[in-house]
N, C-alpha and C positions, 0 to 999 in steps of 0.2 A: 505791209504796214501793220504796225502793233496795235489793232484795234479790239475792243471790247471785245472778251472769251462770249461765246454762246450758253455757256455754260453760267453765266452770272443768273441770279436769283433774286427775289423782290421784285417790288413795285414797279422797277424800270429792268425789267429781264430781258428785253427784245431791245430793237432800235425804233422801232413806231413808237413802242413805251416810251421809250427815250425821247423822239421826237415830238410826240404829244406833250409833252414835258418842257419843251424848248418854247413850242406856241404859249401854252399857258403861262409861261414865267414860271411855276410851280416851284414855291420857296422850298417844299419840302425834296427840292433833287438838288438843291445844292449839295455838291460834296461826297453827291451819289455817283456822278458820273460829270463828264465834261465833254461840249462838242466841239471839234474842228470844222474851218470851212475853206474847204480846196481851192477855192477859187481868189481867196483873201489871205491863205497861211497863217490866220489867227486862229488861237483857241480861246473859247469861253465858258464861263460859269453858266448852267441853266438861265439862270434869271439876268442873264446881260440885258440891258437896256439898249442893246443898238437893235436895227431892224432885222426882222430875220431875212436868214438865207434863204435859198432856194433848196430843198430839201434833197437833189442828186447830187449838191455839191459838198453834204454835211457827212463827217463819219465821227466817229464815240470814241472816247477812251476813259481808262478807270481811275486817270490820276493826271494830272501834270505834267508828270515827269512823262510816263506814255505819250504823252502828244508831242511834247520836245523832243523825245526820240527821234519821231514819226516826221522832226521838220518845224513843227509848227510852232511860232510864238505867243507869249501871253496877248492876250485882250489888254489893251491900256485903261479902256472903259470901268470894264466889272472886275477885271483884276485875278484872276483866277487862282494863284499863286497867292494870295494872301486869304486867311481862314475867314469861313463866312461868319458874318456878327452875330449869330443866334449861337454857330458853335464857342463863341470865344466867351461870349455874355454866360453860359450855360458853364463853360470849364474855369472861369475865375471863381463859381458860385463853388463848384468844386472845389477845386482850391483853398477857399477860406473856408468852405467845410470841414472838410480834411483836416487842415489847421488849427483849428479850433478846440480847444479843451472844453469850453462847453457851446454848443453849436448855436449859432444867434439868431432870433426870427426872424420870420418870412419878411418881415415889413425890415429889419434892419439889412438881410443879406441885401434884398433888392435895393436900397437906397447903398448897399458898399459897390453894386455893379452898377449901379444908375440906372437900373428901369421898376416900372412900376411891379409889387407884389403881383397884382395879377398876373403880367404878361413875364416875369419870371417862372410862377409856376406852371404855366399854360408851355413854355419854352422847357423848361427842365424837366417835365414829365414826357415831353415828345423825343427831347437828345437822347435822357436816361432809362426811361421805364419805370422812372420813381416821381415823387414829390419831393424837395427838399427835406422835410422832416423825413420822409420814409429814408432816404439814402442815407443819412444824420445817424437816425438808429440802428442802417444795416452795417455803416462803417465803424457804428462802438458797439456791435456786436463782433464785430471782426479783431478789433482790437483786443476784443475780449478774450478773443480763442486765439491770437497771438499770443498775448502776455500770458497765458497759463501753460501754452506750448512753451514757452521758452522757461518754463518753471517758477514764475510769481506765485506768491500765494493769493489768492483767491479774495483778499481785502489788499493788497500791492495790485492787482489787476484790475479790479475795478475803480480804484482810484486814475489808475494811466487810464484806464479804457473812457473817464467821461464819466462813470456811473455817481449819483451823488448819493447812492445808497444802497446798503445792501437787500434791502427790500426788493430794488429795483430788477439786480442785476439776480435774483432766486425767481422774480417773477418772468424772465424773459429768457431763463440758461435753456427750459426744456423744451421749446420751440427751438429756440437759438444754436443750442448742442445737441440738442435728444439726451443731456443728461445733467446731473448738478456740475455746477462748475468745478469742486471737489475732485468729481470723477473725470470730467475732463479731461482737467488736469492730469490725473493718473493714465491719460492716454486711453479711456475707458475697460483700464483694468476692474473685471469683474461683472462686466457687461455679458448678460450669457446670450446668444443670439442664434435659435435654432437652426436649422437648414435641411434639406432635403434637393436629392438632384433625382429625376424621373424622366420616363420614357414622355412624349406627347406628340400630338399630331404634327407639330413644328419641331421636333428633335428634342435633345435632351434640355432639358428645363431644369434650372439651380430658383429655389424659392429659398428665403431668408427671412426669419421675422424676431423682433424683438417684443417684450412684454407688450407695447403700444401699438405693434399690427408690421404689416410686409415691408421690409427694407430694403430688398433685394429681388428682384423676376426677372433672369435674363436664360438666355438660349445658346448654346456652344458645347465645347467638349467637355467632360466630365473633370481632368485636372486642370483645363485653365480655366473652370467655372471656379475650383474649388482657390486654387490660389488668387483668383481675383477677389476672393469674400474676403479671405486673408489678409490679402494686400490691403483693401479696403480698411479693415478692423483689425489692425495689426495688433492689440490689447485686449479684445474682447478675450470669452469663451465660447469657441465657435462650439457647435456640437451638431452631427450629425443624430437629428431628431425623427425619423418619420411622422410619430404620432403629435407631436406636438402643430405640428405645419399641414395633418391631414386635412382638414376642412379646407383651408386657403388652398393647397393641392388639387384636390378633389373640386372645387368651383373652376379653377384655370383650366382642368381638362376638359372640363364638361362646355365652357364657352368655346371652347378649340374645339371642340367637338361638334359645337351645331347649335348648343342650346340655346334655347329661346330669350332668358332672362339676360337682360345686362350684366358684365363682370361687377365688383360690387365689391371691394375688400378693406378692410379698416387697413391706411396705411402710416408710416412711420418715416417721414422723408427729411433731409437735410441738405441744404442748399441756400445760397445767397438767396436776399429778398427778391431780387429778380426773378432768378429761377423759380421759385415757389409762386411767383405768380404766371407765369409760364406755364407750368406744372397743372396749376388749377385750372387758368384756362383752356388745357388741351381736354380735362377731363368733363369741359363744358361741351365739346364737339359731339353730335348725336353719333351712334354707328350707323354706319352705313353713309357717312357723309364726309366733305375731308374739306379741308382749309390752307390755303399758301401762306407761307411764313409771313405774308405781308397782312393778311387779311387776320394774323393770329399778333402782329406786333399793334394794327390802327385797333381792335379789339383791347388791347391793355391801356391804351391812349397813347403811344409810342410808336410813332408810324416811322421814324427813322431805326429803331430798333431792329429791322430784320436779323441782321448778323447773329446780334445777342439771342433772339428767339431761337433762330438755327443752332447757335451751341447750346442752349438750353434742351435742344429736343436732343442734342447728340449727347449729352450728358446724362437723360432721363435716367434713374436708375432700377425703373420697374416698370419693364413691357408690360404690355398689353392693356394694365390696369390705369396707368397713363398713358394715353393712347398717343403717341408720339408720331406712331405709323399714319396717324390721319393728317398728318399734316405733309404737302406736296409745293411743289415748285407752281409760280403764278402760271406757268405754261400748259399745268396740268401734269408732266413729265412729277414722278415719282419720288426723284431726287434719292440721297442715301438711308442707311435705317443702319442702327448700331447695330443691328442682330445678321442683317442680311437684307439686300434687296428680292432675294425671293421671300422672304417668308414677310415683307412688306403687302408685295403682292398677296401674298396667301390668305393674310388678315382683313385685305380690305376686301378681296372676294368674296372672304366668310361672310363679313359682316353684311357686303352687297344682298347677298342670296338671304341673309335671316332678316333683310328687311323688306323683303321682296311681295 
């Protein structure tokens, strides 16, 4: 029988999770997961309103279609097969976001999907990781670095992107791109972005930093470090710097090495609104402590977010200093690490022992 992988992650990792989930109704597992019951050949949504089963007669699956597989038909009740109303309420808001050339307030979206302001944003912060306004500004910043990819100029782009000024759109490029929209555009030809690859206690280390602080701390072989900086910043002017990147070098070894003081680096990151909140909050986690992807998405107010958190951490693009490594599967199990599962291990050891 096609049942639930062991290997799933979040707030409902196990099947007790799972089944504690079933008793409570728990609005937040719809959609996470769905249960069969052996003894009836129905499947259900978490929050079915019929009476529960008997718990040896219940097993899990990841979708609908797995339990169909497996046999089993829809619930006529709760409907399983048809999307839950918080995701639907949530993806119209979308929708007319999206759509929108100039994005409409809170009190208007939520009267175009018929519920109250409140219980929109309280719903759209939990599906998305964002607020309405915030995904607003993160979707016409995106359009933004479309339109000049596709070679607009830079008052053609901010007109399609939403922007009602260019004030606006100078005051949000360097957060937004990490550079003027200008250069953007030129694919950030002219960007000169030092770098350095060195020995360290975790193998060879590629550091990367631009005028504004570390863009790049990853761990691997010396040409797929190097062609990854490349790939990444296919316009920049990469330049193999040692002196430039010595301080930010010389701190990374020293915390691999044992030292006392927290890693601590000015950094220079680019990523969806999402990620960058992500991002900050891993760098909230003390050392020597660690956090499940679920316990790092209810922490943003986005308790259905797991997934998004987990590509956000496999995305990171600077070990160590965001510490991506502290974050672990609810079960305690380790889960992956972009760099390597040993040298997962090796970090959170260090940090075990220097907090000891």
């Amino acid at each position: 029988m096609e049942t639930m992988e062991a290997s799933a992650t979040g707030p409902y990792a196990d099947d007790e999770a799972r089944w504690q989930a079933v008793l409570a109704r728990d609005p937040a597992a719809d959609a996470a997961f769905y249960y069969a019951v052996q003894s009836t050949g129905v499947f259900c949504r978490p929050t079915c309103p019929a009476r529960r089963p008997q718990r040896a007669h219940v097993v899990f699956f990841t979708d609908p279609a797995a339990a169909r597989r497996a046999g089993f038909r829809p619930c006529r009740r709760c409907v399983p097969e048809r999307g839950s109303r918080p995701a639907e309420i949530v993806a119209r808001a979308r929708a007319l976001l999206d759509g929108a050339e100039r994005p409409p307030s809170l009190p208007a979206l939520a009267a175009a999907v018929g519920v109250s302001p409140y219980h929109l944003q309280r719903l759209f912060r939990r599906e998305v990781g964002l607020t309405p306004r915030q995904y607003a500004a993160a979707r016409r910043r995106e359009r933004l670095a479309a339109e000049l990819r596709a070679g607009a100029t830079v008052a053609e782009a901010q007109y399609a992107a939403g922007y009602g000024s260019s004030r606006a759109v100078y005051q949000e490029a360097p957060a937004a791109l990490g550079m003027t929209p200008a250069r953007y555009r030129d694919g950030g030809r002219g960007e000169r972005i030092a770098y350095d690859i060195v020995d360290s206690p975790l193998g060879r280390l590629l550091l990367a930093a631009t005028s504004r602080g570390v863009c790049a701390l990853r761990f691997g072989d010396d040409e797929v470090l190097r062609d990854e900086l490349a790939a990444e910043f296919p316009r920049a002017v990469l330049a193999r710097d040692p002196a430039a990147v010595a301080p930010y070098v010389a701190a990374v070894r020293a915390y691999l090495g044992g030292a006392p003081a927290e890693l601590s680096l000015p950094l220079d990151l680019h990523g969806s609104a999402f990620q960058q909140r992500v991002w900050a909050a891993l760098q909230q986690i003390p050392a020597g402590e660690t956090r499940s992807y679920a316990a790092v998405a209810q922490a943003l107010g986005a308790p259905t977010a797991v997934r998004a958190v987990a590509r956000a951490c496999a995305t990171n693009p600077v070990a160590v200093a965001v510490p991506c490594h502290r974050v672990v599967r609810s079960d305690g199990d380790l889960s992956g690490y972009r760099w390597g599962r040993a040298r997962k291990e090796a970090l959170l050891a260090l940090e075990a022992r220097r907090e000891r």
